[in-house]
C-alpha positions in Angstrom: 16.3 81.0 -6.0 16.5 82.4 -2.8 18.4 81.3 0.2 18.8 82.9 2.7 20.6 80.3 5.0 23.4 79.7 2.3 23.7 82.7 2.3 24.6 83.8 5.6 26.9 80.7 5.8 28.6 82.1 2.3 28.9 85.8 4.0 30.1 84.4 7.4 33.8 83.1 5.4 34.4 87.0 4.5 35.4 86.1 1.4 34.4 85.8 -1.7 35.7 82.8 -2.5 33.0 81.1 -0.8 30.0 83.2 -2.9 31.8 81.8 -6.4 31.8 78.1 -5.5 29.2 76.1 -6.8 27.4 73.4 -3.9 25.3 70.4 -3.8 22.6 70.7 -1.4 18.7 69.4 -0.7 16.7 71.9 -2.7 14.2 71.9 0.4 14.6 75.4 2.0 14.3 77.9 -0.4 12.3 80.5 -2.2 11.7 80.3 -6.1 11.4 83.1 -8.1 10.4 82.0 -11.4 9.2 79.0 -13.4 12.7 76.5 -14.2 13.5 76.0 -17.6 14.8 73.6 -19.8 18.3 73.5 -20.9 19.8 70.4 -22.5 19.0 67.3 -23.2 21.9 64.4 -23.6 21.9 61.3 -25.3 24.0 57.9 -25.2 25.5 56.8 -26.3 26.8 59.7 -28.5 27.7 58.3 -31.7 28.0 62.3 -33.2 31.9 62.6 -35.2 33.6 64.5 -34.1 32.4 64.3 -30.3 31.7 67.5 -29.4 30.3 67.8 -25.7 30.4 71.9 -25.5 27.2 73.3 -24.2 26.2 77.1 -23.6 22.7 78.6 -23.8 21.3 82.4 -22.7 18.1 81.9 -20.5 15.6 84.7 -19.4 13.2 84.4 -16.1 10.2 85.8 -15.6 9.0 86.4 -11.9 6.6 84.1 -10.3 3.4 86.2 -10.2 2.9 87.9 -7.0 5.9 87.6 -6.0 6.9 90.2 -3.1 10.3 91.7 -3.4 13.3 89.7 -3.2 17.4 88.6 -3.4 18.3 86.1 -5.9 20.9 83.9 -4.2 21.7 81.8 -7.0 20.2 78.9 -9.6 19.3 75.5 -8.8 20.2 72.9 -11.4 19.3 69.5 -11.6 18.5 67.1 -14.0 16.5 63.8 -14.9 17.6 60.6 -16.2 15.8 57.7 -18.2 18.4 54.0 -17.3 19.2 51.5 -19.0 16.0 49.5 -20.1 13.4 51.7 -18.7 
């Protein structure tokens, strides 16, 4: 994705600090540059034994089509969840 607004908020700190922390924020204002893709899927309870909760996966985006040149700013995540009795 890019941000640009992050961004500049990240840079105006001086520090890098601030570009290596992770943040929650409305995924409303911002530029995507490839299709998401799926990367893990949870269930629960997890009756697996041992319990072993370790995830890790390599992905590889393609650019949107058309898209004009541009600065990734960093990922969005964000997942989807089926409750209890749905």
């Amino acid at each position: 994705m890019a941000a640009s607004k992050l961004y500049k908020d990240c840079k105006a700190y001086k520090d890098l600090e601030h570009f290596e922390t992770a943040y929650v924020v409305k995924v409303h204002n911002f530029a995507p540059l490839a299709d998401p893709l799926p990367v893990f899927t949870f269930d629960h309870p997890n009756h697996s034994r041992p319990i072993d909760n370790s995830r890790s996966i390599k992905l590889s985006f393609e650019p949107l089509p058309d898209l004009p040149s541009a600065t990734m700013h960093g990922f969005v995540g964000y997942f989807d969840s089926k409750l209890y009795g749905d």
